[in-house]
N, CA, C and O atoms as a Maestro MAE file, in Angstrom:
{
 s_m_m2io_version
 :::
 2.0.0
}

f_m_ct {
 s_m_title
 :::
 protein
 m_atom[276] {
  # First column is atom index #
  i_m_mmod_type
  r_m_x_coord
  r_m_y_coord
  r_m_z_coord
  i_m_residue_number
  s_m_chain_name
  s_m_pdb_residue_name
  s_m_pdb_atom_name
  i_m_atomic_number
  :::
  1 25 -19.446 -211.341 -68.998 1 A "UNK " " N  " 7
  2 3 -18.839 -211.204 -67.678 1 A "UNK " " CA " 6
  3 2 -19.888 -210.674 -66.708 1 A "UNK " " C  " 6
  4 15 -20.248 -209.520 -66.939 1 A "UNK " " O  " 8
  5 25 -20.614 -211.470 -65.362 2 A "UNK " " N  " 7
  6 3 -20.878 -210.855 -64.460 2 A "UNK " " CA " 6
  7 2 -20.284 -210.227 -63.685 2 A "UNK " " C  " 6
  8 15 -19.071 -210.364 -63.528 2 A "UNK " " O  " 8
  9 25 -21.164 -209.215 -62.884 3 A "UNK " " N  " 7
  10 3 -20.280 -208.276 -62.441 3 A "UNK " " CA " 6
  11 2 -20.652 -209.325 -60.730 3 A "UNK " " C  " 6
  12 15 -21.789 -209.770 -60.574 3 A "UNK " " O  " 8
  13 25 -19.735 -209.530 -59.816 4 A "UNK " " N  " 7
  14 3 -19.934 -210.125 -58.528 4 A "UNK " " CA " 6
  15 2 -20.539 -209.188 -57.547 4 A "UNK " " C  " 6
  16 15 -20.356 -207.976 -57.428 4 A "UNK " " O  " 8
  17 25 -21.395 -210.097 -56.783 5 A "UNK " " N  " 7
  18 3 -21.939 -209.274 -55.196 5 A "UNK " " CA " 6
  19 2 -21.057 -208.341 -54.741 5 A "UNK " " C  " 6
  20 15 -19.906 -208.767 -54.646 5 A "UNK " " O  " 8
  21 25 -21.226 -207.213 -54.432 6 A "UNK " " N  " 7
  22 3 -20.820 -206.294 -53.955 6 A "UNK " " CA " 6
  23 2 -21.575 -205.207 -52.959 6 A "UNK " " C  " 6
  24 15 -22.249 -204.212 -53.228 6 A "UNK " " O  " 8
  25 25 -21.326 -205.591 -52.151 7 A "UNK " " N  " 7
  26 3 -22.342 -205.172 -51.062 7 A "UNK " " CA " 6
  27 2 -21.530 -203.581 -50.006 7 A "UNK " " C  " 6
  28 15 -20.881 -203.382 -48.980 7 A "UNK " " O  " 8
  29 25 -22.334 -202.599 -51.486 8 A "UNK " " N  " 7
  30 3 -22.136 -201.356 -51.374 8 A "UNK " " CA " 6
  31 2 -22.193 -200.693 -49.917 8 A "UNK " " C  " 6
  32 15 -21.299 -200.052 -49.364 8 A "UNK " " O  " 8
  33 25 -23.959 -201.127 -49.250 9 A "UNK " " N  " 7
  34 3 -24.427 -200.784 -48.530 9 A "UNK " " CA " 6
  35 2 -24.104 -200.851 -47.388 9 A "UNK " " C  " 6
  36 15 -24.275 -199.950 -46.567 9 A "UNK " " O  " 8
  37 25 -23.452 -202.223 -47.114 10 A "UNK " " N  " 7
  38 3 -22.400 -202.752 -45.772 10 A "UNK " " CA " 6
  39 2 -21.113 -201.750 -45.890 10 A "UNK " " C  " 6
  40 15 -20.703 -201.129 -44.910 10 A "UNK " " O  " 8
  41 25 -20.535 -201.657 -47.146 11 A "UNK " " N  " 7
  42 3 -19.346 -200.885 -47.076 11 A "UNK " " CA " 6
  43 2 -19.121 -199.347 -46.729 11 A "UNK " " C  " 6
  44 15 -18.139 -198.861 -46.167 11 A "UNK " " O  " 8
  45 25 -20.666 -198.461 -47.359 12 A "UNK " " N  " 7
  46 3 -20.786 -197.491 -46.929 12 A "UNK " " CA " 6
  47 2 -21.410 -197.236 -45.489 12 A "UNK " " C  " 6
  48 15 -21.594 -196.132 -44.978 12 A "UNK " " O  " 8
  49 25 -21.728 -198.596 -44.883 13 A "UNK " " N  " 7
  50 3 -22.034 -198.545 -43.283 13 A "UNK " " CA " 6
  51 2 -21.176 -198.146 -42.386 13 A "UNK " " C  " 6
  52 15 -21.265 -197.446 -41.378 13 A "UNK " " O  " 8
  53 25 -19.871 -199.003 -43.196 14 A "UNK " " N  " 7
  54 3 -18.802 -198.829 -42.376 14 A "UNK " " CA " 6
  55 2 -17.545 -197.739 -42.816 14 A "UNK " " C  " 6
  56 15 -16.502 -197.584 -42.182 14 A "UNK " " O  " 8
  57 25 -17.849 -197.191 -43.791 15 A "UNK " " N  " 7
  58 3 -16.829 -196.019 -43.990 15 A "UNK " " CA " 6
  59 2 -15.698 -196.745 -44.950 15 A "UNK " " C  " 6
  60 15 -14.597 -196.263 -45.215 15 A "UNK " " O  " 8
  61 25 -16.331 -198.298 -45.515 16 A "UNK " " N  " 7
  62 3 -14.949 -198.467 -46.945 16 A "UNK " " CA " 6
  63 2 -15.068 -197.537 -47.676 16 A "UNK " " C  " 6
  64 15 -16.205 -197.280 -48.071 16 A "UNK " " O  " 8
  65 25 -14.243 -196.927 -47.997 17 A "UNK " " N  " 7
  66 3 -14.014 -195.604 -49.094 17 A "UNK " " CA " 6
  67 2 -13.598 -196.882 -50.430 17 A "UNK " " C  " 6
  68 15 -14.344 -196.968 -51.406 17 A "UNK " " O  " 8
  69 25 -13.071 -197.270 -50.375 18 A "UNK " " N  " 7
  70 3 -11.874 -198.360 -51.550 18 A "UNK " " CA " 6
  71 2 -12.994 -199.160 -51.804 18 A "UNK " " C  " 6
  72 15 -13.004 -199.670 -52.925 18 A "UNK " " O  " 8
  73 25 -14.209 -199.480 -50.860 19 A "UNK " " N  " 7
  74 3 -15.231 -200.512 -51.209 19 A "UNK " " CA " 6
  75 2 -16.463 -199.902 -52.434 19 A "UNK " " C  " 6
  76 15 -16.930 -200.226 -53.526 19 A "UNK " " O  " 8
  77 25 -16.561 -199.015 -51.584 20 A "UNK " " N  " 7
  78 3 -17.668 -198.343 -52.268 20 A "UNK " " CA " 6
  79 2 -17.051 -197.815 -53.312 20 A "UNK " " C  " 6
  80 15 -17.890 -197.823 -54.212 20 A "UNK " " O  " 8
  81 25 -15.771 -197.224 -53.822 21 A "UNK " " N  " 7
  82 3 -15.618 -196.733 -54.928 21 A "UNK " " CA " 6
  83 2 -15.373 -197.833 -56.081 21 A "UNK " " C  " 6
  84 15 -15.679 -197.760 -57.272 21 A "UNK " " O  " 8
  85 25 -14.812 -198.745 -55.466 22 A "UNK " " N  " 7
  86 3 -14.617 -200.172 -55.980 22 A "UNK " " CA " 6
  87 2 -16.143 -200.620 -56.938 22 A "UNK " " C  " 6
  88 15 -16.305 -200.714 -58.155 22 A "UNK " " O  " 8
  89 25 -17.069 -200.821 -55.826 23 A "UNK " " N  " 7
  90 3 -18.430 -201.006 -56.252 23 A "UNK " " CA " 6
  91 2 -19.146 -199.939 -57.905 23 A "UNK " " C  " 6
  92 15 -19.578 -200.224 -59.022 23 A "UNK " " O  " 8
  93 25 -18.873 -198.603 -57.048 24 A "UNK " " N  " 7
  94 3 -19.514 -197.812 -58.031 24 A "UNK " " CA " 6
  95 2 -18.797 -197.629 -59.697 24 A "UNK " " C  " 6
  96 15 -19.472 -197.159 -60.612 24 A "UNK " " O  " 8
  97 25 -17.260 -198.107 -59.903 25 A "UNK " " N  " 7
  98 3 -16.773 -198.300 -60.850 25 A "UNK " " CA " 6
  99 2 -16.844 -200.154 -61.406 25 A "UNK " " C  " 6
  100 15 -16.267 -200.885 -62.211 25 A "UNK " " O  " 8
  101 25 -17.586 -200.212 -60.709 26 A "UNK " " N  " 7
  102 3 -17.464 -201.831 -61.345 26 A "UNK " " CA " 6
  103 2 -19.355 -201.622 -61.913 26 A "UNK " " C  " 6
  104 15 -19.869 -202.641 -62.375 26 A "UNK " " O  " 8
  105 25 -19.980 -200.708 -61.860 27 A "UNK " " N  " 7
  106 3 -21.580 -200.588 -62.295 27 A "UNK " " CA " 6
  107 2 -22.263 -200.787 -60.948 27 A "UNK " " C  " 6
  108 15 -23.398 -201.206 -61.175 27 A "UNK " " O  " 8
  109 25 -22.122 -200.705 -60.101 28 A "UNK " " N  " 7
  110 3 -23.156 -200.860 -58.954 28 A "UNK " " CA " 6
  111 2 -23.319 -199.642 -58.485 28 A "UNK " " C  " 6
  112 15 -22.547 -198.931 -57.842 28 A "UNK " " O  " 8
  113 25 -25.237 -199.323 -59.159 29 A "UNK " " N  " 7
  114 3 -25.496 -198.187 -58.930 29 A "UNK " " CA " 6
  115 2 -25.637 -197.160 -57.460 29 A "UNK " " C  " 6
  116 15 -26.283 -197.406 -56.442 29 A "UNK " " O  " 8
  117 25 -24.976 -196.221 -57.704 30 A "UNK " " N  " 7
  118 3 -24.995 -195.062 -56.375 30 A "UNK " " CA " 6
  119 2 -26.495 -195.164 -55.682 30 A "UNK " " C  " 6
  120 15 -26.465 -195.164 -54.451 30 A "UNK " " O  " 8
  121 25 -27.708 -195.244 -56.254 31 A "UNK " " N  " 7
  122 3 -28.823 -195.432 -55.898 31 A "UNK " " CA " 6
  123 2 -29.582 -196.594 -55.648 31 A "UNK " " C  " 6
  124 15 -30.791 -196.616 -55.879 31 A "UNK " " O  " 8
  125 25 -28.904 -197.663 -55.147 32 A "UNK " " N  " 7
  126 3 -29.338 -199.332 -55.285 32 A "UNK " " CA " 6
  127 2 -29.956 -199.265 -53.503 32 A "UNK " " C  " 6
  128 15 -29.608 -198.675 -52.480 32 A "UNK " " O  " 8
  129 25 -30.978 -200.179 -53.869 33 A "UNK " " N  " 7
  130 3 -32.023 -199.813 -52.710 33 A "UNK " " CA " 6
  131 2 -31.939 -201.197 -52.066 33 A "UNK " " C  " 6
  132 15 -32.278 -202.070 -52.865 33 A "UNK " " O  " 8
  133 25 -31.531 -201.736 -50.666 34 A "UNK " " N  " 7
  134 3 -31.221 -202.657 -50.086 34 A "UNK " " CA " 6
  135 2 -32.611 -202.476 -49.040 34 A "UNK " " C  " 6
  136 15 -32.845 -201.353 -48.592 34 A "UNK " " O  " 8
  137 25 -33.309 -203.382 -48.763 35 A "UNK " " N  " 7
  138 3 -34.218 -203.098 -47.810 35 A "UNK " " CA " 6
  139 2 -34.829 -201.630 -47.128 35 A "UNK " " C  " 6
  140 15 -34.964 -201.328 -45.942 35 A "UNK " " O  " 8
  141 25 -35.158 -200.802 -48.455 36 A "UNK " " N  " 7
  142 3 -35.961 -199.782 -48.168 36 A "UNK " " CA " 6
  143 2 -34.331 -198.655 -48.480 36 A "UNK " " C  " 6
  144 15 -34.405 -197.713 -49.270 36 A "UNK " " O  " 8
  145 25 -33.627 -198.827 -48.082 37 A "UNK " " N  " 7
  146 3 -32.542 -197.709 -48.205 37 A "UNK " " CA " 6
  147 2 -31.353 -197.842 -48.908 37 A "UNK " " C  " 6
  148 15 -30.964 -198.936 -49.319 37 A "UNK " " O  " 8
  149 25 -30.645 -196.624 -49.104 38 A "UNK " " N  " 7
  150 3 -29.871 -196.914 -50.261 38 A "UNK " " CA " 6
  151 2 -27.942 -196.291 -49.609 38 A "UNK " " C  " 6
  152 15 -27.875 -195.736 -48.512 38 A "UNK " " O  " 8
  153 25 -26.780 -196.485 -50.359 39 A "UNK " " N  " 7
  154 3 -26.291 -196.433 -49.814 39 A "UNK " " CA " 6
  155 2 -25.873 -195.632 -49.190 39 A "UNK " " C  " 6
  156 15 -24.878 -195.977 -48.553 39 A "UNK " " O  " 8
  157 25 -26.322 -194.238 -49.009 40 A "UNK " " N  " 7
  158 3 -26.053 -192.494 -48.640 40 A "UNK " " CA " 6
  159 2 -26.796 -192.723 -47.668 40 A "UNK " " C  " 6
  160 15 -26.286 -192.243 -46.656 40 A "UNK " " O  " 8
  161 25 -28.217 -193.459 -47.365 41 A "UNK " " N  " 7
  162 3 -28.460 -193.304 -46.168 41 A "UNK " " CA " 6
  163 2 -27.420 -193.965 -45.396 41 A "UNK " " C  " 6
  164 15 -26.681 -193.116 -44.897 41 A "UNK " " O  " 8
  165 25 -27.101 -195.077 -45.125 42 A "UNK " " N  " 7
  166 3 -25.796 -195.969 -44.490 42 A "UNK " " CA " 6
  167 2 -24.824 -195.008 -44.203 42 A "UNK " " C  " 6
  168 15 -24.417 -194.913 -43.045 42 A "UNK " " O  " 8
  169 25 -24.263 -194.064 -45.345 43 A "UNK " " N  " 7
  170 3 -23.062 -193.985 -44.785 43 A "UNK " " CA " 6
  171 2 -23.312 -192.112 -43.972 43 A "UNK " " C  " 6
  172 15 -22.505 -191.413 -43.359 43 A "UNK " " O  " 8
  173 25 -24.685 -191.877 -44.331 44 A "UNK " " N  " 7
  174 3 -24.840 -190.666 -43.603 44 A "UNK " " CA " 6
  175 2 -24.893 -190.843 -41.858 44 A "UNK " " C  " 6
  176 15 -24.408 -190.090 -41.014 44 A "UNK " " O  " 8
  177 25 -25.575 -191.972 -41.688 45 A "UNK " " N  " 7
  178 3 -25.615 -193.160 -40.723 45 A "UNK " " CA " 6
  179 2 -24.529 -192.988 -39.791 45 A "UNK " " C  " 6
  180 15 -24.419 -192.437 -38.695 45 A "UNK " " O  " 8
  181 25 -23.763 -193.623 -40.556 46 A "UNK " " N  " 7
  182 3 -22.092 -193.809 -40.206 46 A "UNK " " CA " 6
  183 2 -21.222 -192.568 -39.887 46 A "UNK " " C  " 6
  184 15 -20.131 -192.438 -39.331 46 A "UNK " " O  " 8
  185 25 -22.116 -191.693 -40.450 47 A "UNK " " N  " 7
  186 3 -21.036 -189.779 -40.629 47 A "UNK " " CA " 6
  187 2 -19.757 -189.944 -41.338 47 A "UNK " " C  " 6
  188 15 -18.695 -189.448 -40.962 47 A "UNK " " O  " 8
  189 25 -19.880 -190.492 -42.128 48 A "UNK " " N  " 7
  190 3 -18.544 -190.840 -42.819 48 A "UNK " " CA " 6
  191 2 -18.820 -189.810 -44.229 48 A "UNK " " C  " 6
  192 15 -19.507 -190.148 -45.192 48 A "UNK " " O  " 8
  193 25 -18.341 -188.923 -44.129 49 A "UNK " " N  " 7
  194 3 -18.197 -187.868 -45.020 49 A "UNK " " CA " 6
  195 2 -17.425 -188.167 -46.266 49 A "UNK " " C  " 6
  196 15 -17.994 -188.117 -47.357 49 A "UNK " " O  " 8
  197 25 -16.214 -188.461 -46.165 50 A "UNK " " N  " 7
  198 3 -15.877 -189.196 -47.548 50 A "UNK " " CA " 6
  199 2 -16.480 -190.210 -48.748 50 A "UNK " " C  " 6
  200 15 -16.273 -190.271 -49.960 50 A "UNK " " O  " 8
  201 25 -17.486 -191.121 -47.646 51 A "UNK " " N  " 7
  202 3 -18.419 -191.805 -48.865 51 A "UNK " " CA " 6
  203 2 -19.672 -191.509 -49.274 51 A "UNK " " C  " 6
  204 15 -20.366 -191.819 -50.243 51 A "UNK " " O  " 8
  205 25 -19.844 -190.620 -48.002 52 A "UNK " " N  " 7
  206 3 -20.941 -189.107 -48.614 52 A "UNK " " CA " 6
  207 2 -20.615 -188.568 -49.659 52 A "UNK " " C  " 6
  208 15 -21.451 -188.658 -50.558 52 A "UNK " " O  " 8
  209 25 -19.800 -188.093 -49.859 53 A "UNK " " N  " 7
  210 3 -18.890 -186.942 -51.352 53 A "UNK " " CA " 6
  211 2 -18.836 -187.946 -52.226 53 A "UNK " " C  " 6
  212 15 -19.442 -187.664 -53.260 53 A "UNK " " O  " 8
  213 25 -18.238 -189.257 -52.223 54 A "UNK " " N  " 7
  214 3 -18.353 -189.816 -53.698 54 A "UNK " " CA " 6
  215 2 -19.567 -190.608 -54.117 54 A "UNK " " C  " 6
  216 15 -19.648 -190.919 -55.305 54 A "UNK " " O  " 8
  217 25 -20.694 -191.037 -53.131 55 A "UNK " " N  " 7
  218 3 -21.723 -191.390 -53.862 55 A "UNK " " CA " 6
  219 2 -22.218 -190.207 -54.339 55 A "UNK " " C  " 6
  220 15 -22.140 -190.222 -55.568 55 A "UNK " " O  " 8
  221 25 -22.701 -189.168 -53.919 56 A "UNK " " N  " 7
  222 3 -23.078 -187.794 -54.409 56 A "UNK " " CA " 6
  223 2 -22.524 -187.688 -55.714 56 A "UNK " " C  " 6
  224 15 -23.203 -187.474 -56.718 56 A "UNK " " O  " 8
  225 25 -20.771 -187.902 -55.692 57 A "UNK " " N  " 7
  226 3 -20.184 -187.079 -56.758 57 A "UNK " " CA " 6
  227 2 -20.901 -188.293 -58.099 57 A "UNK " " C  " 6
  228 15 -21.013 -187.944 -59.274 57 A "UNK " " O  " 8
  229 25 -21.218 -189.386 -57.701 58 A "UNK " " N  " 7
  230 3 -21.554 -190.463 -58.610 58 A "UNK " " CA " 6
  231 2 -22.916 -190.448 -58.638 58 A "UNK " " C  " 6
  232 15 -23.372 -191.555 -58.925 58 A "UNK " " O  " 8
  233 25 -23.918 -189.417 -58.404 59 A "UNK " " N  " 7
  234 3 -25.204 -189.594 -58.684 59 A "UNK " " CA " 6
  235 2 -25.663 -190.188 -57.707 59 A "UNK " " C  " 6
  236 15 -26.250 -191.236 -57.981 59 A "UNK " " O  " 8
  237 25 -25.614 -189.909 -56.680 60 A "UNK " " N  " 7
  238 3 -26.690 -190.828 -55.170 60 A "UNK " " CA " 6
  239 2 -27.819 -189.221 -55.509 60 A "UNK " " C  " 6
  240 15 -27.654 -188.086 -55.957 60 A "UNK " " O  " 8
  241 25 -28.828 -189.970 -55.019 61 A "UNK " " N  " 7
  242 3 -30.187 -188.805 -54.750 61 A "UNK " " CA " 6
  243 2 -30.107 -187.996 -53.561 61 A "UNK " " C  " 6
  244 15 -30.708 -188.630 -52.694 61 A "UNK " " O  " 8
  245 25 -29.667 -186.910 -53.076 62 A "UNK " " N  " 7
  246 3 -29.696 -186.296 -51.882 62 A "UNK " " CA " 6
  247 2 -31.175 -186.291 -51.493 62 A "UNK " " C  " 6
  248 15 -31.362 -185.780 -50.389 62 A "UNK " " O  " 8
  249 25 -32.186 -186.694 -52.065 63 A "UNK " " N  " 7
  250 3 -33.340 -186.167 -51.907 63 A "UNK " " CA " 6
  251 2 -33.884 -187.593 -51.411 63 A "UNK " " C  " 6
  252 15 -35.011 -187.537 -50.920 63 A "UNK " " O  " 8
  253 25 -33.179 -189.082 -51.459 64 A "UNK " " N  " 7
  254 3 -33.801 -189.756 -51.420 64 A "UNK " " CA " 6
  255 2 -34.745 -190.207 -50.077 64 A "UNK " " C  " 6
  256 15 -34.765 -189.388 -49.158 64 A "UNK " " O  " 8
  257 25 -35.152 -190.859 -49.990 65 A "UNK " " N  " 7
  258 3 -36.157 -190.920 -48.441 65 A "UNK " " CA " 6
  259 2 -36.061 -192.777 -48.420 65 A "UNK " " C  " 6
  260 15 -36.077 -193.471 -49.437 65 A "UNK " " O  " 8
  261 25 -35.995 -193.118 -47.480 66 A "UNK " " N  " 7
  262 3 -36.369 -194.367 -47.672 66 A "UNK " " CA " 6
  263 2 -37.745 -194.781 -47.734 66 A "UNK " " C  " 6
  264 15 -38.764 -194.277 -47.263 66 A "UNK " " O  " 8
  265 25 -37.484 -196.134 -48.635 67 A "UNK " " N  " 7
  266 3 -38.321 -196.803 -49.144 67 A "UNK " " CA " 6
  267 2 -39.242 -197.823 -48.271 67 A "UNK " " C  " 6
  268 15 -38.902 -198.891 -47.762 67 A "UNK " " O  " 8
  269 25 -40.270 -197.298 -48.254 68 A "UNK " " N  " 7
  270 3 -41.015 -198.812 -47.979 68 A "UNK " " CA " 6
  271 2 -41.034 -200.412 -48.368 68 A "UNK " " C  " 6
  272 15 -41.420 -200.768 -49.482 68 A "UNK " " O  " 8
  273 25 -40.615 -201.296 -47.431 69 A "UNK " " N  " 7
  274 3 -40.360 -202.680 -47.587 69 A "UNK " " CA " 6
  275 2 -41.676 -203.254 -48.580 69 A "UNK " " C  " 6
  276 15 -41.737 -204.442 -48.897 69 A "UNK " " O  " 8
  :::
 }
 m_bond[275] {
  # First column is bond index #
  i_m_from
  i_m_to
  i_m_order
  :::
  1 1 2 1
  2 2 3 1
  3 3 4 2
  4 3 5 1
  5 5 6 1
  6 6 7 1
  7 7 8 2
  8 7 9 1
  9 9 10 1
  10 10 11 1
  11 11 12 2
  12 11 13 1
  13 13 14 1
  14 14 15 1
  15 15 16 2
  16 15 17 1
  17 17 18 1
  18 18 19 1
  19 19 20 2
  20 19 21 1
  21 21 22 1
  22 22 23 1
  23 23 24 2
  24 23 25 1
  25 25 26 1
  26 26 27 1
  27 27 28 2
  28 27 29 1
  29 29 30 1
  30 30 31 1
  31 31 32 2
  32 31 33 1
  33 33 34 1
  34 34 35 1
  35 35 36 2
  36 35 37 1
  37 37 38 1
  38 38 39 1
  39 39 40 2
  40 39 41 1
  41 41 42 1
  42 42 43 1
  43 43 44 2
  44 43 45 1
  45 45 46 1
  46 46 47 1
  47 47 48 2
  48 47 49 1
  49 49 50 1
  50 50 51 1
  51 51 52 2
  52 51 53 1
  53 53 54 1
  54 54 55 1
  55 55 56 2
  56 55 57 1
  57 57 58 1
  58 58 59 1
  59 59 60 2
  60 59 61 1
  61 61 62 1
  62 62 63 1
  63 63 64 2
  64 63 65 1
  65 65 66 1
  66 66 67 1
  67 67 68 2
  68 67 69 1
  69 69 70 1
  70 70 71 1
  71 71 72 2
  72 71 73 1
  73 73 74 1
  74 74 75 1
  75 75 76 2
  76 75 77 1
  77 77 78 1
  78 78 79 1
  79 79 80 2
  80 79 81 1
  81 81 82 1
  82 82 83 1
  83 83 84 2
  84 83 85 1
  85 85 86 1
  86 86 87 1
  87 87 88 2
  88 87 89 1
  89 89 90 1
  90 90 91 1
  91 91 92 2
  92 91 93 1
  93 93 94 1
  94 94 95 1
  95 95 96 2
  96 95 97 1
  97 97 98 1
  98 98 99 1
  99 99 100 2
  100 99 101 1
  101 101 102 1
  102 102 103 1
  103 103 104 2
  104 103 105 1
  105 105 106 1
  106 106 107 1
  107 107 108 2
  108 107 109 1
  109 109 110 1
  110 110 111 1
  111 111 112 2
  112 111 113 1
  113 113 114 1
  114 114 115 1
  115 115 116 2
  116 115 117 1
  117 117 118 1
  118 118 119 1
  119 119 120 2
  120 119 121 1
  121 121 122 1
  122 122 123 1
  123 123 124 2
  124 123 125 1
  125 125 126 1
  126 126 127 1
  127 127 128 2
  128 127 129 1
  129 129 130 1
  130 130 131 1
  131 131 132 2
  132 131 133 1
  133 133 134 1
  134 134 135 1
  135 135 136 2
  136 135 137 1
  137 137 138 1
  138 138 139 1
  139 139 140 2
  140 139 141 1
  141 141 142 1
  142 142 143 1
  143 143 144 2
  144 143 145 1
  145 145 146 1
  146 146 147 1
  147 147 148 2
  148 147 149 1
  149 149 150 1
  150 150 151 1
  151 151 152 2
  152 151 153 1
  153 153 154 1
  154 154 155 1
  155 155 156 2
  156 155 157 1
  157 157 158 1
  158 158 159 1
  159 159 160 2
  160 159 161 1
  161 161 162 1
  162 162 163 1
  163 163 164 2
  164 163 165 1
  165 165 166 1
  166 166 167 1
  167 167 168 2
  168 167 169 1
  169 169 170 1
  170 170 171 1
  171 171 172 2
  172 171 173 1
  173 173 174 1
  174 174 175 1
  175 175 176 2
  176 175 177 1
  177 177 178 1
  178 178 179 1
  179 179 180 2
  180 179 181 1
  181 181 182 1
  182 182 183 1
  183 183 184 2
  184 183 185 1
  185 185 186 1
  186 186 187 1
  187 187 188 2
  188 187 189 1
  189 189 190 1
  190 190 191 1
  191 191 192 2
  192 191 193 1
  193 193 194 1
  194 194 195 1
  195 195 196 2
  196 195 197 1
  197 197 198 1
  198 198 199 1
  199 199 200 2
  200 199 201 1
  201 201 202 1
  202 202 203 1
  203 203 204 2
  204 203 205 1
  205 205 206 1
  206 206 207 1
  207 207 208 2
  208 207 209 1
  209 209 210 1
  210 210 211 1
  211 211 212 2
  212 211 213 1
  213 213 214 1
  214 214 215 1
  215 215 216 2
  216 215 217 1
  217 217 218 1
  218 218 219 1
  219 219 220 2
  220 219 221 1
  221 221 222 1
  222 222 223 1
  223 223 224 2
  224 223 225 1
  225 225 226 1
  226 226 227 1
  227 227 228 2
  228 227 229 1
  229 229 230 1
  230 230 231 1
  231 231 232 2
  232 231 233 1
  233 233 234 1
  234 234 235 1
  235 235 236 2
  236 235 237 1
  237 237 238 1
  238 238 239 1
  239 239 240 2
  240 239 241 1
  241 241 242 1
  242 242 243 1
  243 243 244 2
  244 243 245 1
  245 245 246 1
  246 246 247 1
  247 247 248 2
  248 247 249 1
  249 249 250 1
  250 250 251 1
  251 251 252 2
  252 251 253 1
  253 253 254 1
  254 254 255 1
  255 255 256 2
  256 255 257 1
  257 257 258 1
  258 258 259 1
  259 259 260 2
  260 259 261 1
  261 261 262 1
  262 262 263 1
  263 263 264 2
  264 263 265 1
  265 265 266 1
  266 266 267 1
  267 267 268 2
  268 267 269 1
  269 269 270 1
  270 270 271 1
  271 271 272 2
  272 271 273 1
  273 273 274 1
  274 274 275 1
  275 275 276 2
  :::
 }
}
C-alpha cells in the first residue's frame, strides 16, 4: 500500500489542523523538507498555534532553520 500525496506543508500554511494530523498519522514525516522548509516553518508563518503544538508534539525540530535549495 502506498501512502498518497499529502501535502503537509500547504495544509500547515493554512491552519488544516484535520490535514496535517491526517498527514502525520498516515507516516508523513513532521520534518519533511519542501523547498528548503519544513512544515513548522509554514504554519509558524501562518501563527496558527494549533499546528504548531501537534507537529512539535510529533517530533518537528524547533531548532530547524531552513534549508538551502
Amino acid at each position: 500500500t502506498s501512502i498518497p500525496f499529502l501535502d503537509i506543508h500547504n495544509a500547515a500554511r493554512k491552519g488544516n489542523l484535520g490535514l496535517v494530523s491526517y498527514a502525520l498519522a498516515n507516516g508523513i514525516p513532521p520534518n519533511a523538507v519542501l523547498e528548503g522548509v519544513q512544515p513548522l516553518h509554514c504554519a509558524c508563518v501562518g501563527g496558527w498555534e494549533s499546528v504548531v503544538r501537534i507537529l512539535i508534539e510529533r517530533g518537528a525540530d524547533v531548532n530547524a532553520q531552513k534549508a538551502s535549495r
